[in-house]
Structure formats: C-alpha cells, structure tokens
N, C-alpha and C positions, 0 to 999 in steps of 0.2 A: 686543977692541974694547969700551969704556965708551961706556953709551948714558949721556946726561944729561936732564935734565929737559925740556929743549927738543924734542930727539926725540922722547920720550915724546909731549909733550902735543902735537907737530903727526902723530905716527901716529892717536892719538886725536882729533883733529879732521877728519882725513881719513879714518878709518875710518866717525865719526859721520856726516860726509857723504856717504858710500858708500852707508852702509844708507838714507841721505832717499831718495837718489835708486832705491833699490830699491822703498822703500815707497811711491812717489807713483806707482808705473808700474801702472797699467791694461789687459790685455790680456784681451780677450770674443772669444775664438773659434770660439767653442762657440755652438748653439744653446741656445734655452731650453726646458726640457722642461715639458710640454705642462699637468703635473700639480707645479710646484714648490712652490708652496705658498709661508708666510710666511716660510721662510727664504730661497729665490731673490730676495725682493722685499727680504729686509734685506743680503743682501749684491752685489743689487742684480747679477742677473743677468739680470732682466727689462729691463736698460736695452742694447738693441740699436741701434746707428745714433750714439751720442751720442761725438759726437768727443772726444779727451784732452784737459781741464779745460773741459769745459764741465759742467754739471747740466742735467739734464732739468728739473729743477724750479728754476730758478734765484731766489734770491732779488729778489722785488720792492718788499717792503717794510722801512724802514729799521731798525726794531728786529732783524730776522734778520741783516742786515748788520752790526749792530753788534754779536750776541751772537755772531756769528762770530769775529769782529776780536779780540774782549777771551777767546774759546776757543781763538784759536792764537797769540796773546799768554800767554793761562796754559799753556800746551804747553809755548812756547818757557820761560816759568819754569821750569816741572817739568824742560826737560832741562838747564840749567843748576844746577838743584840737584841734580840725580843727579852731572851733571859736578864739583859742589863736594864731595859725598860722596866720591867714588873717589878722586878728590885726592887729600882729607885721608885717605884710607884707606890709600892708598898711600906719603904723607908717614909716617903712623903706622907703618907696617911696615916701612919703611927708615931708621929715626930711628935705628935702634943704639944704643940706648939713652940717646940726646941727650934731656934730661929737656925743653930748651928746643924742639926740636922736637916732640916728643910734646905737649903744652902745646897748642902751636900747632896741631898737626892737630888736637887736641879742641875747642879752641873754633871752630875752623872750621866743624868737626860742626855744635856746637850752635847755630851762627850759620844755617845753613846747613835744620836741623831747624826752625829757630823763623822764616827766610823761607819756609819748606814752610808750617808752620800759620798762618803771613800769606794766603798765594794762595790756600790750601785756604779761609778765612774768606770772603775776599773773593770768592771763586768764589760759596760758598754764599750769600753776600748779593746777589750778583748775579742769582742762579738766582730767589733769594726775589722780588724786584723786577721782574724782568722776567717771569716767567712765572707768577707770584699776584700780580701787583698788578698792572701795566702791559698785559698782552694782555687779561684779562678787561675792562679798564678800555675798550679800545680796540674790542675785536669779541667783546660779551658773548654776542652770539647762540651763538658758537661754543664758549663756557665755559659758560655756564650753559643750562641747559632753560628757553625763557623762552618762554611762552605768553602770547599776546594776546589777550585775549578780545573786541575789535573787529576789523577788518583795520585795520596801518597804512595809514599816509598815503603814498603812491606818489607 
C-alpha cells in the first residue's frame, strides 16, 4: 500500500489535533499540600473549585486581553512554521535525488526560517510596547516606587 501526500499531511493534522486536545485538559484531583510553596502556585495547583476554562484570575483589563490574543495568534504562528519545517524536511528526503525538488524543499526552509525571525521580532516589539512603555504609562504606582510626599487628592 502507497501512502501519498495527502494521507500524510491529514495523519499529521489529526495527530496535531489529538495532542491540542490532550494539552488543554485540566484535571485537579488532588489536594494541595499544605507546604507547596512557588511551584504549586506556578503550575497552579493551588487553584481548587475553578471549573474547565475559566481563570481565577480572569482578565479585566483590555491590554491583558489583547496581549493574550496576539500570544496565541503567535502560538498558532510558531506551529505552522514548525508544520512548514517537517514539510520541507520530509519533501527533502524523499526528493530522490529530484534536484527540482530538493531546490524547493530548501527555499521553503528558508522562507519558513525568515517568517520565524518575522514573529520572533514582532513578538519582541510587542513585549517592548506593552510591558515598558504602555503599563507603566497606565498604572505607574505599580512600575515604579513612587512616593508622595503630601497625601494625594482622594
């Protein structure tokens, strides 16, 4: 039996969806010990009671919202460039020595390489913007050590 490309790439799209839905599943069955310290709280075993996709701490204000949005918007980037990777990785190794294929799986690479250091830039500018420029700008009390030496105005 010849597999062709099409199987391929819809085993790997349902494979890829397999593991989403493995990673999004949440199960707290456990109590919390009594003594866990900062690692229970980062991977967040102290959250007891909180039903499947809610947050405890749910975002209320609009810049968390949006640096959310534009973090699982570059997610979904990065795993479309790993998917363009294996591609052309896999194009490259069954090319049999097709010089016209091989060609093609390498620029895809580098096409592929050079939208990674696009998202990775734009990530970092984003990081830059929103969290040194724009939250200090919005609730400085919370960025900077700011003493008053009257009481404000209430």
């Amino acid at each position: 039996m010849k597999i062709n490309k099409k199987q391929i790439l819809a085993i790997l799209v349902l494979s890829f969806m397999f593991l989403a839905i493995l990673a999004l599943t949440k199960v707290q069955a456990q109590t919390p010990p009594s003594a866990g310290g900062a690692w229970n709280n980062q991977v967040g075993m102290n959250e007891i009671g909180v039903e499947y996709g809610q947050d405890a701490q749910a975002p209320t204000n609009l810049i968390t919202i949006i640096v959310r949005i534009i973090n699982f918007s570059l997610g979904i980037l990065g795993v479309l460039f790993l998917g363009l990777l294996i591609m052309s990785g896999y194009q490259w190794m069954t090319a049999g020595g097709n010089e016209e294929q091989v060609t093609k799986a390498q620029s895809r690479m580098k096409n592929a390489i050079i939208g990674l250091v696009i998202v990775l830039i734009s990530w970092a500018i984003t990081y830059f913007v929103i969290y040194k420029m724009v939250l200090p700008a919005t609730n400085p009390d919370e960025h900077f050590d700011v003493q008053y030496d009257v009481d404000p105005i209430t």
